[in-house]
N, C-alpha and C positions, 0 to 999 in steps of 0.2 A: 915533877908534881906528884904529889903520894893520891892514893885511889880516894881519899876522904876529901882532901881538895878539888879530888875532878867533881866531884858527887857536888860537893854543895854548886859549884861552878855552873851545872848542869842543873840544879837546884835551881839557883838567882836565875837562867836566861829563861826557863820553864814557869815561872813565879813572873818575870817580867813581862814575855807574852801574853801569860793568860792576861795582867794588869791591861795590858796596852790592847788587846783584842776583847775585851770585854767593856773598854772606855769607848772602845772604836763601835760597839755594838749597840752601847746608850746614845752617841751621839747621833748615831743613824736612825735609833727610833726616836730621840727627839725630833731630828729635822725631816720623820715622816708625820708630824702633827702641825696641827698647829689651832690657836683658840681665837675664840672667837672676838669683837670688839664690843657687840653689844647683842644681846641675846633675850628671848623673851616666851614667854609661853601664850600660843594665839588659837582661838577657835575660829571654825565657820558659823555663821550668825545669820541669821535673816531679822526683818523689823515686819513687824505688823500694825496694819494702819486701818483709818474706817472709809470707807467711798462716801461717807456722808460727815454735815459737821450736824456735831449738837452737844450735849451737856452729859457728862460720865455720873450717873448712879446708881454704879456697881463695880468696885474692882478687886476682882478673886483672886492674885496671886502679888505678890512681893519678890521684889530682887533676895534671889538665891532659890527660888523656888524650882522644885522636879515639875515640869507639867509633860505629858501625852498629847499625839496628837485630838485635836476636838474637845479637849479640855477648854474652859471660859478664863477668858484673861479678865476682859472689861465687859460693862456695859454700857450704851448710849444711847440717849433718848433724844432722837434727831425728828424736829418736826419736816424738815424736806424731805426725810424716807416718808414720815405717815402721809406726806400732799404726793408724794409718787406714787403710793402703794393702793388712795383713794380713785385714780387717775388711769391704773395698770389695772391688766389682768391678772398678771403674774408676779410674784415677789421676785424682787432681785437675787441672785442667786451667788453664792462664791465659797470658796473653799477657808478663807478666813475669816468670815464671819455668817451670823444665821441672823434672821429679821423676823417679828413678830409682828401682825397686822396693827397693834396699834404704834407703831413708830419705833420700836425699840429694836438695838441693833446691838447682837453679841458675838465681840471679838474672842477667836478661837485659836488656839496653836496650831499649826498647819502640820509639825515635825515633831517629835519629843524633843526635847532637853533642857537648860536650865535657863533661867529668866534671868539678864545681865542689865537690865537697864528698864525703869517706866520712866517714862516722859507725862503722866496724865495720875489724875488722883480725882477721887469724889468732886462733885462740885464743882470740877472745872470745864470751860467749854475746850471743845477740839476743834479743827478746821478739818475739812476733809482731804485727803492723801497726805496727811498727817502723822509720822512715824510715831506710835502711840508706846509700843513696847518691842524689846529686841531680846532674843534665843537664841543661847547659844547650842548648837546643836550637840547631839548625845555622842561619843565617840567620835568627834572631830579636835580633839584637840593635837595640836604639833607645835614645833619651835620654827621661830621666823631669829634667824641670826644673820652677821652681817661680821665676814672675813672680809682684810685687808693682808694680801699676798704679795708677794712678786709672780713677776708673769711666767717663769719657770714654773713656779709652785703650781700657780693657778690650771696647767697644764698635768698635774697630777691629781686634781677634785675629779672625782667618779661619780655618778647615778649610782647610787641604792653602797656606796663608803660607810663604815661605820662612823659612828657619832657618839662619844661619851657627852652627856647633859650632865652638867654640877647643878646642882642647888643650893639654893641659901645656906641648906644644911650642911651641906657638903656631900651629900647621900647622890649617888649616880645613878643616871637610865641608860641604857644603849638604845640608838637611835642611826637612821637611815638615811642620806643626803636622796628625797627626793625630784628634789628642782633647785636648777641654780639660774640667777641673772645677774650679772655680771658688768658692770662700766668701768673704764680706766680713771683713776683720780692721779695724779702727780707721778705718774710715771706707774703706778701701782694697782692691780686689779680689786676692784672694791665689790665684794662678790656677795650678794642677797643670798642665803640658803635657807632651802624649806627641810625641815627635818621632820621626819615622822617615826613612830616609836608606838608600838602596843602595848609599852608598859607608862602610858600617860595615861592613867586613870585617874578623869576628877574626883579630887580630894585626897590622894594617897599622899605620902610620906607628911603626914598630920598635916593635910591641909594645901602645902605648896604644891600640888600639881594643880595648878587652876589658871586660869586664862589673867594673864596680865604679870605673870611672876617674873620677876628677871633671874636669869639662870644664865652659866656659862657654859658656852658648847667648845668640847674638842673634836676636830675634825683629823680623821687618822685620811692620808695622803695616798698615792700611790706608790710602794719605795722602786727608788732606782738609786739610793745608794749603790758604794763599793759591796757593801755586804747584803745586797738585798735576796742576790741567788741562794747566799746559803739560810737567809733570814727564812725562806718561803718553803726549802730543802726540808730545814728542822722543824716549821709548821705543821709539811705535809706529812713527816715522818711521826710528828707526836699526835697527828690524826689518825693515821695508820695506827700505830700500837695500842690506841685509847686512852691515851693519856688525858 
């Protein structure tokens, strides 16, 4: 065999490894993910309500609104507050609403953030403990998704795993597996995750970061592939140099 045939010879098996150890190293990062079935963008909310019924003729904010705490949502004009307040020494007292001696009762935001929902408008009557308006609170938002695994798999979900979020747009977040719960469906781990991420700022990427979006979550695994040692080897090595 002439030295030109050893070379390519040495050539094709060098060309075919890298082929076959570089197929060997997508497949292992695929089968360290996995996406999610239904995925969503969710706030923490409180609702605000009035201890008294009466008739709404005042309402300072609309769904989508910024409000502060102590800012006025509603106003009501409840005659059982004025027959209590004639009755009492003391005005009723609460952190969600303030009263005026003659019967008027103004509903207030307790927390900052945005206004997702009124149930009440001018003119209408309310009942009392009556959920009138709902907030979603200021920097609470995260992704509530919902993997379907095998129980292998499920044995590689981490606290605080990375998490790429898709959007509509297709524009990604990285994101953190807070809380998982978890029940078996058909043999199959059916696994609730809570994801949270400090680059869910409402209204960014024009608008889609906002409570109710449906988004895809990928959730990166723990690898125990064939190739994980050296997967994690070359990680820490391109940390070390800065790369």
């Amino acid at each position: 065999m002439s030295w030109g045939s050893r070379f390519r010879l040495i050539f094709g098996i060098i060309v075919v490894v890298v082929l076959v150890g570089g197929a060997t190293l997508v497949l292992n990062q695929r089968e360290s993910q996995t996406a999610s079935t239904t995925a969503s963008i969710q706030a923490l909310s409180y609702s605000v309500g009035s201890d008294y019924a009466g008739t709404v003729v005042k309402q300072s904010v609309v769904v989508g609104d910024r409000v502060k705490a102590g800012d006025k949502l509603l106003t009501i004009q409840s005659a059982t507050l004025a027959s209590d307040l004639s009755t009492r020494k003391t005005a009723p007292h609460s952190a969600a609403y303030t009263v005026s001696t003659d019967g008027t009762l103004s509903l207030v935001a307790t927390e900052s953030g945005i206004v997702s929902n009124m149930t009440a408008s001018v003119g209408g009557f309310v009942g009392a403990g009556q959920p009138l308006a709902t907030i979603d609170r200021s920097g609470s938002l995260y992704v509530q998704a919902r993997f379907l695994v095998d129980p292998t798999d499920f044995a590689r979900v981490e606290r605080g795993a990375t998490v790429d979020i898709v959007l509509p747009n297709y524009d990604r977040i990285s994101g953190k597996v807070k809380a998982v719960v978890v029940h078996t469906v058909g043999g199959k781990a059916d696994a609730s995750v809570e994801v949270t991420s400090t680059q869910l700022a409402l209204g960014a990427h024009n608008g889609l970061v906002a409570p109710g979006t449906p988004v895809t979550a990928v959730m990166h695994l723990k690898a125990d592939g064939p190739f994980s040692g050296l997967k994690r080897a070359v990680q820490s090595l391109i940390v070390q140099i800065g790369l």
